[in-house]
C-alpha atoms as an extended CHARMM CRD file, in Angstrom:
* protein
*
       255  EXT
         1         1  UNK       CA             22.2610000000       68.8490000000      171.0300000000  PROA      1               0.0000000000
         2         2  UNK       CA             25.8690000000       68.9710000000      171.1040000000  PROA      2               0.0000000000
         3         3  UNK       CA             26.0720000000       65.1080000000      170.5460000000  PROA      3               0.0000000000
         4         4  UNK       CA             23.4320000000       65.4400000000      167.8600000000  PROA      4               0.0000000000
         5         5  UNK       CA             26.0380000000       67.8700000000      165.9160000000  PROA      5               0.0000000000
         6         6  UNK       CA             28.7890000000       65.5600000000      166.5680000000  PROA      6               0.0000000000
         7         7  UNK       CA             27.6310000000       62.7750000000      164.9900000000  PROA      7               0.0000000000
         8         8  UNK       CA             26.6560000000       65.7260000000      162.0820000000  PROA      8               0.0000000000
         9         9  UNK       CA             29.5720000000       66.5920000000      161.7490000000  PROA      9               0.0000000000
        10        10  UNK       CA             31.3130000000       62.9260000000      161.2570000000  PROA      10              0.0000000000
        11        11  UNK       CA             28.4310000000       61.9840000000      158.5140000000  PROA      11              0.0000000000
        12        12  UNK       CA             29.7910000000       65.0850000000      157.0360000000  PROA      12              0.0000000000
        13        13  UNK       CA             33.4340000000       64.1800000000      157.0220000000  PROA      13              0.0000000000
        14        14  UNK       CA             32.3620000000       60.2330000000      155.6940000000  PROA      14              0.0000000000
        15        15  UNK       CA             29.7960000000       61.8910000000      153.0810000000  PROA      15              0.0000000000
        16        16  UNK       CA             32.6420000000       63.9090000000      152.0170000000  PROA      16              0.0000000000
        17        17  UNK       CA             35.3630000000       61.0950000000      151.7160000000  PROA      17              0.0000000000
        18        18  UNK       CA             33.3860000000       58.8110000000      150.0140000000  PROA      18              0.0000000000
        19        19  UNK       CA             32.3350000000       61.6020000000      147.5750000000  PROA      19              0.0000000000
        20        20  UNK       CA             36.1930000000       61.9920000000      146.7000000000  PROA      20              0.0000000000
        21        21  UNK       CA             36.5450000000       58.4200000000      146.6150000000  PROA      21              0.0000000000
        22        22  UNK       CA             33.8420000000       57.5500000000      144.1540000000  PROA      22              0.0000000000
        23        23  UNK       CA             34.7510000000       60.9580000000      141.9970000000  PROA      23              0.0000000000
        24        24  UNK       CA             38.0970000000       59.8040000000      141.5400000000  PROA      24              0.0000000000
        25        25  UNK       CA             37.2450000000       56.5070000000      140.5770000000  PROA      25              0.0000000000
        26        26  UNK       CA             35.0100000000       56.9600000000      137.7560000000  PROA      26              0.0000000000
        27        27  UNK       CA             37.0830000000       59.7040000000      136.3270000000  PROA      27              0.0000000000
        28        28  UNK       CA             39.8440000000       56.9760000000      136.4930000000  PROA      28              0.0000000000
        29        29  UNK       CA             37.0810000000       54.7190000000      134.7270000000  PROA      29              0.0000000000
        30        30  UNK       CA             36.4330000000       57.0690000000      132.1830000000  PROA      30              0.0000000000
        31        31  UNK       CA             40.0690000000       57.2670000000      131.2250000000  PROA      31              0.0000000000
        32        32  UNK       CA             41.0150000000       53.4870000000      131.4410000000  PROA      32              0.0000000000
        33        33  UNK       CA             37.8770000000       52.8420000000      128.9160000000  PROA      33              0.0000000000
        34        34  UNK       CA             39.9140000000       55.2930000000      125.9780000000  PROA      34              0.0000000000
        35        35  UNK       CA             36.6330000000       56.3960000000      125.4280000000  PROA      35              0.0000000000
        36        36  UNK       CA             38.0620000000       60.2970000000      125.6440000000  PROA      36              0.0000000000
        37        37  UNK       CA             39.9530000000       59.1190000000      122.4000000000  PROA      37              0.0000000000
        38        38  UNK       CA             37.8140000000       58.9770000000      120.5040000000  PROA      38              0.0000000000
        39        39  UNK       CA             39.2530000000       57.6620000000      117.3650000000  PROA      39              0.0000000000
        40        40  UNK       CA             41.1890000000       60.7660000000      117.1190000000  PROA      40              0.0000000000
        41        41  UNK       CA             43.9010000000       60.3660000000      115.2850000000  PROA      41              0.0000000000
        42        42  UNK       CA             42.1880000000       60.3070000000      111.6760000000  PROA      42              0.0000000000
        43        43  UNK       CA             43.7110000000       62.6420000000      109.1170000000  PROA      43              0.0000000000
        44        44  UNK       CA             41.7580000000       64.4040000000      106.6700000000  PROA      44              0.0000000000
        45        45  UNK       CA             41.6350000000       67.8650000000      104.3340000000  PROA      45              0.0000000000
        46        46  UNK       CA             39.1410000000       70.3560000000      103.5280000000  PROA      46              0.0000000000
        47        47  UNK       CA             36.0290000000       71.6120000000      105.6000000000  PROA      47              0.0000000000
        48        48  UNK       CA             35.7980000000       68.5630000000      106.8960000000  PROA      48              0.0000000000
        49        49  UNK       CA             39.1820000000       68.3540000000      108.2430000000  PROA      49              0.0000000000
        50        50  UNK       CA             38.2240000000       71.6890000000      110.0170000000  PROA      50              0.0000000000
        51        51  UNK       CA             35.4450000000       70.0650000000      111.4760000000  PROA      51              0.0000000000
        52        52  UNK       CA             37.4550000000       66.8300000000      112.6570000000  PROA      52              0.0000000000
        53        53  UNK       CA             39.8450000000       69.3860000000      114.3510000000  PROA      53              0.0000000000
        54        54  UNK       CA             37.6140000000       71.1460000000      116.3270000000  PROA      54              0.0000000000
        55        55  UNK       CA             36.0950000000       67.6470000000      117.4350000000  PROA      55              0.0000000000
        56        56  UNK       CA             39.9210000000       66.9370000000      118.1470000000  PROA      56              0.0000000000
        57        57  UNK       CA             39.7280000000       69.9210000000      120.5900000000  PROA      57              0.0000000000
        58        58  UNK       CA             36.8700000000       68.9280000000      122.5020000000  PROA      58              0.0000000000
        59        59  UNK       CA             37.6200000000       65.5950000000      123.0250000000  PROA      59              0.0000000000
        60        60  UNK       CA             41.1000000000       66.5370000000      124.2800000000  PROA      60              0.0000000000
        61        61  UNK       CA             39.2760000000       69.5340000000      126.1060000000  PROA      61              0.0000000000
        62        62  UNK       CA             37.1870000000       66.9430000000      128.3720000000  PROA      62              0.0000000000
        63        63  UNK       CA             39.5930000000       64.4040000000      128.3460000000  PROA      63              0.0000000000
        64        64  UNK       CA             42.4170000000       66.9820000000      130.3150000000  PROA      64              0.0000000000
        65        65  UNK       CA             39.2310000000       67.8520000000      132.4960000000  PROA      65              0.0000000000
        66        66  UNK       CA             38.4440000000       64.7570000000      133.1980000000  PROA      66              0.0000000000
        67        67  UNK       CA             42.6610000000       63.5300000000      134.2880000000  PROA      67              0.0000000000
        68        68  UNK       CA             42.8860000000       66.5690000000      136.3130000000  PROA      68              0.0000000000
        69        69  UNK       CA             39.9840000000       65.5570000000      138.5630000000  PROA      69              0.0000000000
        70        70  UNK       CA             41.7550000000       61.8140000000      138.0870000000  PROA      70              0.0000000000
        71        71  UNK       CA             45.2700000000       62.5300000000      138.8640000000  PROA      71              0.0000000000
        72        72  UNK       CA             44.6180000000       66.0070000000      141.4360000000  PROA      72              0.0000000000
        73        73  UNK       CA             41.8860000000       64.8190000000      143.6320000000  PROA      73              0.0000000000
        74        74  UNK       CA             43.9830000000       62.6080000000      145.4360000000  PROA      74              0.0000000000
        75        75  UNK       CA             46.2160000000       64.5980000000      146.5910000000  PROA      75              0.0000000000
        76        76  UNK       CA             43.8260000000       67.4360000000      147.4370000000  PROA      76              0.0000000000
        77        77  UNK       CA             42.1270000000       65.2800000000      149.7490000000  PROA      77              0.0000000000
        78        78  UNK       CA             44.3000000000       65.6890000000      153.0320000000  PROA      78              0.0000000000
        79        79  UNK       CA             43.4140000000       69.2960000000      152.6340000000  PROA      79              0.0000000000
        80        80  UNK       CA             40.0270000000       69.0400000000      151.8400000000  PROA      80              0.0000000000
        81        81  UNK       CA             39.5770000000       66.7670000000      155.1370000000  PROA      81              0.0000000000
        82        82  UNK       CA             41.3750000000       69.0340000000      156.8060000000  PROA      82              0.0000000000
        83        83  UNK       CA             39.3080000000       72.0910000000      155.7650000000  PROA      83              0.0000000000
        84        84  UNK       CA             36.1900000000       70.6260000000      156.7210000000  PROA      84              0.0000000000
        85        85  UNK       CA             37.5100000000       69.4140000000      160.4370000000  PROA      85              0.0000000000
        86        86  UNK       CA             38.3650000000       72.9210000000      160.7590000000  PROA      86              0.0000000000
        87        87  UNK       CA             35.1260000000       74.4610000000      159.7610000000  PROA      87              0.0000000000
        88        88  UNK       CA             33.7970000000       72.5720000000      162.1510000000  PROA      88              0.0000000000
        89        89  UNK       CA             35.3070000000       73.4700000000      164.8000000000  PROA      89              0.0000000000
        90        90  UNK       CA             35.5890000000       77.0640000000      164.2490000000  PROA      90              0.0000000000
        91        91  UNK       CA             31.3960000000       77.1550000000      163.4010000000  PROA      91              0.0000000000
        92        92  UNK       CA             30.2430000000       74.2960000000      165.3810000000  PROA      92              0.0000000000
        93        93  UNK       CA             26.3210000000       74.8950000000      165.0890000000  PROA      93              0.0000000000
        94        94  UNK       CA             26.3200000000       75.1490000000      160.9400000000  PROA      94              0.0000000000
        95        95  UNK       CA             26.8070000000       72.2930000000      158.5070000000  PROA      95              0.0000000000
        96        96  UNK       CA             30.1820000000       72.5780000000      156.3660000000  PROA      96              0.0000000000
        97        97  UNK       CA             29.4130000000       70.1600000000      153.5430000000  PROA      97              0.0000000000
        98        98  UNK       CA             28.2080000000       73.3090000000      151.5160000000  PROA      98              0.0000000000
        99        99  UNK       CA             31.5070000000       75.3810000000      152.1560000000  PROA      99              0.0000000000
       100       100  UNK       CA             33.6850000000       72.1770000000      151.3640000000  PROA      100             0.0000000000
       101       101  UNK       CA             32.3760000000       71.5530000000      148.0170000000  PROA      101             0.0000000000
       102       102  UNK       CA             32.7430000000       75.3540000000      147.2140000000  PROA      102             0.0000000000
       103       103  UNK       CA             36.3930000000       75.0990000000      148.4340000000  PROA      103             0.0000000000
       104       104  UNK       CA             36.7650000000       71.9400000000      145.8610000000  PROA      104             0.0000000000
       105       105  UNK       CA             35.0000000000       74.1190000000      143.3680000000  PROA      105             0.0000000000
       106       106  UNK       CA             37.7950000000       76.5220000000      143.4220000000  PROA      106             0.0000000000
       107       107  UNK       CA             40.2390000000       74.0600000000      143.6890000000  PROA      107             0.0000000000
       108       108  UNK       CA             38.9920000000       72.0720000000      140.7300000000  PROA      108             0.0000000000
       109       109  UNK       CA             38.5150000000       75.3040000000      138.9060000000  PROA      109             0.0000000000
       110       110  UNK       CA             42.3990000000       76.0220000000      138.6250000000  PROA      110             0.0000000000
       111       111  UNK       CA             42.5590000000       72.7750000000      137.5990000000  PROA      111             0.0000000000
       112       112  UNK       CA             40.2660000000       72.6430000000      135.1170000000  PROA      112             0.0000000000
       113       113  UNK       CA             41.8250000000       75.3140000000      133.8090000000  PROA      113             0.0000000000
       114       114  UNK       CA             45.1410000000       73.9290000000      133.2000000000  PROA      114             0.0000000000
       115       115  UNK       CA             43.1920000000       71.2640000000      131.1730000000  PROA      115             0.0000000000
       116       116  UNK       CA             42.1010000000       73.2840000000      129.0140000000  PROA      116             0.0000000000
       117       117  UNK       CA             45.6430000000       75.1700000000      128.8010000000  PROA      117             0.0000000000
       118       118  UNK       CA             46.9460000000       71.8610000000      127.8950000000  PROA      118             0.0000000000
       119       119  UNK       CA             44.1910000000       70.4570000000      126.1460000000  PROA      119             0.0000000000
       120       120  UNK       CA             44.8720000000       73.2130000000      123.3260000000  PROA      120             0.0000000000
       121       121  UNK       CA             48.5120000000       73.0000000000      123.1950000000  PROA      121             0.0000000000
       122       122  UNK       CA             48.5060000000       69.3810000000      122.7400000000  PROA      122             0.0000000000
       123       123  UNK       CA             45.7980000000       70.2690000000      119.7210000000  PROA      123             0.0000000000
       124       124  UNK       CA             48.4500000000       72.7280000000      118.5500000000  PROA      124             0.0000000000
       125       125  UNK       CA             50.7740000000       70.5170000000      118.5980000000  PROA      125             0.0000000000
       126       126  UNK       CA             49.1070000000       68.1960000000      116.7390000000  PROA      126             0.0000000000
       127       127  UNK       CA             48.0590000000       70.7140000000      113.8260000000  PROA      127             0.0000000000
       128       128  UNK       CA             51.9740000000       71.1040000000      113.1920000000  PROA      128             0.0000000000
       129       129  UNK       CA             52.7460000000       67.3540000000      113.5770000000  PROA      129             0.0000000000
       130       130  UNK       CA             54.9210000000       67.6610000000      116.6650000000  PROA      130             0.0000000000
       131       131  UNK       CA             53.0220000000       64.6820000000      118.1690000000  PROA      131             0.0000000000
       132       132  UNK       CA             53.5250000000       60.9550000000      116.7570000000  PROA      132             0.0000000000
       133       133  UNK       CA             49.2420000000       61.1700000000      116.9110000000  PROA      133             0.0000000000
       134       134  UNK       CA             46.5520000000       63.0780000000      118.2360000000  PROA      134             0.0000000000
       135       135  UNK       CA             46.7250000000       61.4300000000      121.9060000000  PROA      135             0.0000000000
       136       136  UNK       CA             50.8490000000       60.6810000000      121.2520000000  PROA      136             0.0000000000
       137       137  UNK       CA             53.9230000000       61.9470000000      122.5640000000  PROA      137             0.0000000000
       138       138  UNK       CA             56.3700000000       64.6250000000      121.1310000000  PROA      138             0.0000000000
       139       139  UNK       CA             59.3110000000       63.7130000000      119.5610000000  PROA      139             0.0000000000
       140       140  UNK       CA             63.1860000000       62.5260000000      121.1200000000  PROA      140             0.0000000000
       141       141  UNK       CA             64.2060000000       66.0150000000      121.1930000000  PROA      141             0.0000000000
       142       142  UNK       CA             61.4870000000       67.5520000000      122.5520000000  PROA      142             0.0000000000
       143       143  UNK       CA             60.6630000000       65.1810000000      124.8630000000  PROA      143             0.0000000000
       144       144  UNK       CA             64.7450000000       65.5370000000      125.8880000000  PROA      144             0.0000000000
       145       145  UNK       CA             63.9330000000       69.3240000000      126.3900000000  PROA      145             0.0000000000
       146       146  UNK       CA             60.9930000000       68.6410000000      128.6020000000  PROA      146             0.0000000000
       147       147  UNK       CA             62.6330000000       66.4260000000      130.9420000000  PROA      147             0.0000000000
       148       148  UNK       CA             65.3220000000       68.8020000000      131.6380000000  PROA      148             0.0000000000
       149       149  UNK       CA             63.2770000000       71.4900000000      132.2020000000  PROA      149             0.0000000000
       150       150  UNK       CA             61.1040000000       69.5380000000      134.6460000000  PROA      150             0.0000000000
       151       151  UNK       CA             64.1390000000       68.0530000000      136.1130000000  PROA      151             0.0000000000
       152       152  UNK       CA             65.7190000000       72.0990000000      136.8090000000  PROA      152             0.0000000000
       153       153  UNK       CA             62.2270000000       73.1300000000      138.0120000000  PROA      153             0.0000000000
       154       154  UNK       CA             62.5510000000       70.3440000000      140.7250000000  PROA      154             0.0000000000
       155       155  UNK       CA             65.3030000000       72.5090000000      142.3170000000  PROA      155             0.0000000000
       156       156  UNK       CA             63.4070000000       76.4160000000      141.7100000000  PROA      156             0.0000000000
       157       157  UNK       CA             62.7080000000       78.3610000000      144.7810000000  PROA      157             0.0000000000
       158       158  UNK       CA             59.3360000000       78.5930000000      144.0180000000  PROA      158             0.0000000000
       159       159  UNK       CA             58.7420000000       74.6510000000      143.3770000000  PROA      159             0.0000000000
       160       160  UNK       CA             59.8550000000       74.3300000000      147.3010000000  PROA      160             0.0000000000
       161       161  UNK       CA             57.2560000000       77.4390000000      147.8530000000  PROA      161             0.0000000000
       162       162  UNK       CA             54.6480000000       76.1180000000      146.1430000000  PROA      162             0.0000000000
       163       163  UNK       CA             55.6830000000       72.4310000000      147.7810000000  PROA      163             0.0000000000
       164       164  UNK       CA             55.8720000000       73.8260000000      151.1880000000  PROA      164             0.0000000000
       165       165  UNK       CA             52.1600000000       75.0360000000      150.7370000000  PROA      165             0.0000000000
       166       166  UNK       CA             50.8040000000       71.9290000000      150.0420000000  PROA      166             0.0000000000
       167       167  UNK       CA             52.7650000000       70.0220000000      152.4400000000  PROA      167             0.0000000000
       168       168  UNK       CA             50.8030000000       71.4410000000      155.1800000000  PROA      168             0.0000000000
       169       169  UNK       CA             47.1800000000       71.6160000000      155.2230000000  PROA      169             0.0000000000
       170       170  UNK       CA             46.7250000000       73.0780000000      158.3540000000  PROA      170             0.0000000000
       171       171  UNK       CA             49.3990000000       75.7870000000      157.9810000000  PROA      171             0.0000000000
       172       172  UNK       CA             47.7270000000       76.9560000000      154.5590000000  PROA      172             0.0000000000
       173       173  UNK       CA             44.3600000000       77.1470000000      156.2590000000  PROA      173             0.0000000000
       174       174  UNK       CA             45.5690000000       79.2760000000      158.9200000000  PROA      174             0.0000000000
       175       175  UNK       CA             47.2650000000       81.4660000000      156.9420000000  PROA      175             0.0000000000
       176       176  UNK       CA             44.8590000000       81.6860000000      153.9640000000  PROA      176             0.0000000000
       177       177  UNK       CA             41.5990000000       81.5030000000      155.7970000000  PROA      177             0.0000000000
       178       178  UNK       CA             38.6390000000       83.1980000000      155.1560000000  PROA      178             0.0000000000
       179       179  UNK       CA             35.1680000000       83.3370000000      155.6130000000  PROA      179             0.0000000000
       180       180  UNK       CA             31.6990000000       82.3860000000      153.8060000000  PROA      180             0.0000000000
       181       181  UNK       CA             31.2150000000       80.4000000000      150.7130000000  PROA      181             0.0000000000
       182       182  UNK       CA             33.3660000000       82.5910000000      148.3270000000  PROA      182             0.0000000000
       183       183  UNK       CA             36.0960000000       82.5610000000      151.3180000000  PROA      183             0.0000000000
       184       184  UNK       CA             35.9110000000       78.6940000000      150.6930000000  PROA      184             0.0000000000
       185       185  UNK       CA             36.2230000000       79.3610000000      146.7180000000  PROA      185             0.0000000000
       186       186  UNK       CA             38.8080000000       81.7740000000      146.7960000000  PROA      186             0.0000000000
       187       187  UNK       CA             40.6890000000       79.1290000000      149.4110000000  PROA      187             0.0000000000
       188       188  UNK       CA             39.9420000000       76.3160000000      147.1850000000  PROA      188             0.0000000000
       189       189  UNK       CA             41.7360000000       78.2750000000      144.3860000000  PROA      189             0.0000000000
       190       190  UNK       CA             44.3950000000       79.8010000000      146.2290000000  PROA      190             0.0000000000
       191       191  UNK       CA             45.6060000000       75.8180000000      147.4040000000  PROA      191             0.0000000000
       192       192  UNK       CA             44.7700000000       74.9950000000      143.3600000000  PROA      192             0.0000000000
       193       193  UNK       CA             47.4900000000       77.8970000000      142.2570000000  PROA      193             0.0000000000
       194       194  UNK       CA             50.3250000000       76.4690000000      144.6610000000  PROA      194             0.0000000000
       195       195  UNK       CA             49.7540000000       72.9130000000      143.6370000000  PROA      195             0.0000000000
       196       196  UNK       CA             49.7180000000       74.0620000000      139.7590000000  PROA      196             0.0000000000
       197       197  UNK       CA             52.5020000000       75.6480000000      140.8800000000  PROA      197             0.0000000000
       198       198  UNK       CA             54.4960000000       72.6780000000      142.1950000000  PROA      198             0.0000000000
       199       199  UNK       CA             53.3240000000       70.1740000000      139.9320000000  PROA      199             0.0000000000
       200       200  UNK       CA             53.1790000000       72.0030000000      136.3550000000  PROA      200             0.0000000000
       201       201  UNK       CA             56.5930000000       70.9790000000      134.8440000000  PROA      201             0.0000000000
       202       202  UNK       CA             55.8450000000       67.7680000000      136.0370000000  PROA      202             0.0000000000
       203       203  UNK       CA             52.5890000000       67.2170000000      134.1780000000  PROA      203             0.0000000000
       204       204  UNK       CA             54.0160000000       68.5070000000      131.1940000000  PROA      204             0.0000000000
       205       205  UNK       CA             55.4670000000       65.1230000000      131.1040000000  PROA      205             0.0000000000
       206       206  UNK       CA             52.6920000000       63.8540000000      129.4280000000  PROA      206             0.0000000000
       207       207  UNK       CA             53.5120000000       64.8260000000      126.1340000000  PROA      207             0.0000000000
       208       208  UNK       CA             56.8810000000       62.8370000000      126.9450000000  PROA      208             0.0000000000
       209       209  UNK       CA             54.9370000000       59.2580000000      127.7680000000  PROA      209             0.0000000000
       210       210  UNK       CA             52.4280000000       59.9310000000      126.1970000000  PROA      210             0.0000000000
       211       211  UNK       CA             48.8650000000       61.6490000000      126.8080000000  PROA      211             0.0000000000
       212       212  UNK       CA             46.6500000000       58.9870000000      126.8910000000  PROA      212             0.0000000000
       213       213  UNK       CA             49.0780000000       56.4530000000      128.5420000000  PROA      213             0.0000000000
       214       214  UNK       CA             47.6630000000       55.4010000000      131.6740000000  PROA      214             0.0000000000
       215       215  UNK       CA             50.6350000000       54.4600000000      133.0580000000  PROA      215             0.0000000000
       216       216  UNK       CA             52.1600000000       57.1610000000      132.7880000000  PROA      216             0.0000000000
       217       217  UNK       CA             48.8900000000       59.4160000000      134.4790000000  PROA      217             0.0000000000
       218       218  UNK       CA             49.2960000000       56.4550000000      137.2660000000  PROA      218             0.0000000000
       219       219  UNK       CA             52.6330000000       57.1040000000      138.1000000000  PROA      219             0.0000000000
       220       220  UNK       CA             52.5780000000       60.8690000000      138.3140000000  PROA      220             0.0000000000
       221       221  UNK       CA             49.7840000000       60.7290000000      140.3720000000  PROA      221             0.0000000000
       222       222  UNK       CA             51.2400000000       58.4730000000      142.7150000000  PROA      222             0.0000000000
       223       223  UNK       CA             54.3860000000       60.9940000000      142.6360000000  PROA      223             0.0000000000
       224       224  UNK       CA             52.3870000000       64.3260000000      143.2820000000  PROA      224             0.0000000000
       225       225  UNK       CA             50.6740000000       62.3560000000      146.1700000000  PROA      225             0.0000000000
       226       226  UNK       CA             54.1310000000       60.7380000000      147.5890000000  PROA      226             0.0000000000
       227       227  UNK       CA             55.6510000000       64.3370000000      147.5710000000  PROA      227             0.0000000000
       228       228  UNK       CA             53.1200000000       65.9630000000      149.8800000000  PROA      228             0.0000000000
       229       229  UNK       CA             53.6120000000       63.0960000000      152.4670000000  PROA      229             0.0000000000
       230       230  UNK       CA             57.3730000000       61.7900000000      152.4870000000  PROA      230             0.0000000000
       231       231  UNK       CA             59.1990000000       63.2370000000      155.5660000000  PROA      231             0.0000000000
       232       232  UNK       CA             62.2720000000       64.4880000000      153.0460000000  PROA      232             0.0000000000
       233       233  UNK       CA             60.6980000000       66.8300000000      150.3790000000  PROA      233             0.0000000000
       234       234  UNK       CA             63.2350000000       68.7160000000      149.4380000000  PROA      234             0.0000000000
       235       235  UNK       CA             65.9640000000       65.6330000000      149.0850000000  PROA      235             0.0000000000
       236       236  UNK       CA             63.1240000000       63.4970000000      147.4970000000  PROA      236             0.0000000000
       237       237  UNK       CA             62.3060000000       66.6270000000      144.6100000000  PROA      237             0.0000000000
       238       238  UNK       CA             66.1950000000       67.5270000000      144.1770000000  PROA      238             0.0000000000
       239       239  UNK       CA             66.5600000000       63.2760000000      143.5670000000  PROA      239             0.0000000000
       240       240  UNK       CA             63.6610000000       63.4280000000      140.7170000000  PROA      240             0.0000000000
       241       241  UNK       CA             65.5430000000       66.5960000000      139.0190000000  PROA      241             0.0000000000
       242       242  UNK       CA             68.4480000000       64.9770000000      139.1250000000  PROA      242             0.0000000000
       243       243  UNK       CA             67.2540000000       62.0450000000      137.6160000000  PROA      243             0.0000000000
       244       244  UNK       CA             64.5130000000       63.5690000000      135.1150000000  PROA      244             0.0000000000
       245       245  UNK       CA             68.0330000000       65.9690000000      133.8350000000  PROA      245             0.0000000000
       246       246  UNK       CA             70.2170000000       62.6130000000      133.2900000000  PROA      246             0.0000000000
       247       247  UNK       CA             67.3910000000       60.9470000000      131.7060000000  PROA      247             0.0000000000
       248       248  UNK       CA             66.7980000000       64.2400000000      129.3080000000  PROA      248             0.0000000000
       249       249  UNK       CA             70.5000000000       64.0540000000      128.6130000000  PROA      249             0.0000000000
       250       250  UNK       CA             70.9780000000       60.9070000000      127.8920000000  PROA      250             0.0000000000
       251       251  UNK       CA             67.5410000000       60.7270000000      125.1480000000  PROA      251             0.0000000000
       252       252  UNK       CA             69.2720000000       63.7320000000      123.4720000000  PROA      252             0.0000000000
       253       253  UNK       CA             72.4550000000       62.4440000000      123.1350000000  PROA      253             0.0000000000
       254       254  UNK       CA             70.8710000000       59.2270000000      121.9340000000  PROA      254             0.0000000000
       255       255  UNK       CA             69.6500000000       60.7420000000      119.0530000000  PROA      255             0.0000000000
């Protein structure tokens, strides 16, 4: 019996890997197509201008929903693996696939959320021409102003808080812990508030490269991910402000 939950419990852990794995990559799919464009970027007046805008908004709605999954996941997933092992051990004759996907619920939930936060301030934007197009980029200034203030939030107490949280799956769970499905929800959403936390100035950046630029989603992702593993975190997030300040600095003074 106790061999029989073993091997359980590892068809578990590879269900749930390969879940994140495939996830990812067709939200990643989705995005490379520019399919969440849309053809958005179409001017027009009258009642059916207010129409076109409130297609605008659900198109960037989904397509925010759709890079957080993208661009989060990732990163989530040494916690989520983590999660699970623990479940496991601490309630060795029950299955823990359920109570995992309720703990990504939450986490994708907070998430989610900051899509749509972001989703309606780039439409916002848009309505009062701040963008260079509907899936564009703010202007020089702006974008100047943004990278400063991402680079000074690189050195806040409460990025390194929020940081420190992440860093350490198995110091959150012990910590944070609690029981049943909506313990696993509220978890899931608790370790989705610290990583908004740490990573919110950052993804602002978007409107700086651009929001549909897939490079740009690429290499933040790749960031976010590198910053919960490198040995350093605190040298390697003072060297990004640093850099993201000098490189705010120098497009304002260039125009």
């Amino acid at each position: 019996m106790e061999l029989t939950m073993a091997k359980i419990h590892s068809l578990e852990r590879v269900l749930v890997a390969a879940s994140l794995v495939v996830l990812t990559l067709l939200a990643w799919a989705y995005l490379a197509t520019g399919d969440s464009s849309g053809g958005m970027a179409m001017p027009m007046s009258g009642a059916e201008a207010n129409g076109w805008n409130l297609h605008l908004l659900n198109l960037s709605v989904i397509m925010w929903a759709v890079m957080m999954v993208a661009m989060m996941l990732p990163g989530a997933a040494p916690m989520i693996m983590t999660y699970i092992r623990v479940y496991q051990r601490r309630i060795a004759s029950q299955r823990a696939m359920a109570p995992t996907w309720v703990f990504i619920a939450g986490y994708l939930v907070v998430w989610t959320s900051f899509g749509i936060t972001a989703a309606v301030t780039q439409w916002a934007l848009h309505q009062t021409t701040l963008l260079s197009s509907a899936m564009g980029h703010v202007g020089p200034l702006s974008g100047a102003a943004l990278l400063i203030v991402a680079g000074a939030f690189q050195f806040s107490h409460l990025k390194q808080a929020c940081l420190g949280k992440c860093q350490s799956p198995l110091g959150f769970l012990m910590t944070e812990w609690r029981e049943g499905l909506a313990g696993a929800f509220i978890m899931g959403a608790r370790h989705g508030v610290f990583c908004a936390g740490c990573c919110w100035a950052l993804m602002l950046l978007m409107f700086v490269g651009g929001v549909m630029s897939l490079a740009w989603m690429i290499g933040l992702a790749l960031y976010f991910l590198a910053e919960k593993l490198v040995p350093w975190p605190r040298l390697f997030s003072h060297a990004t402000g640093v850099i993201l300040m000098v490189s705010g600095v120098l497009v304002a003074t260039a125009h």
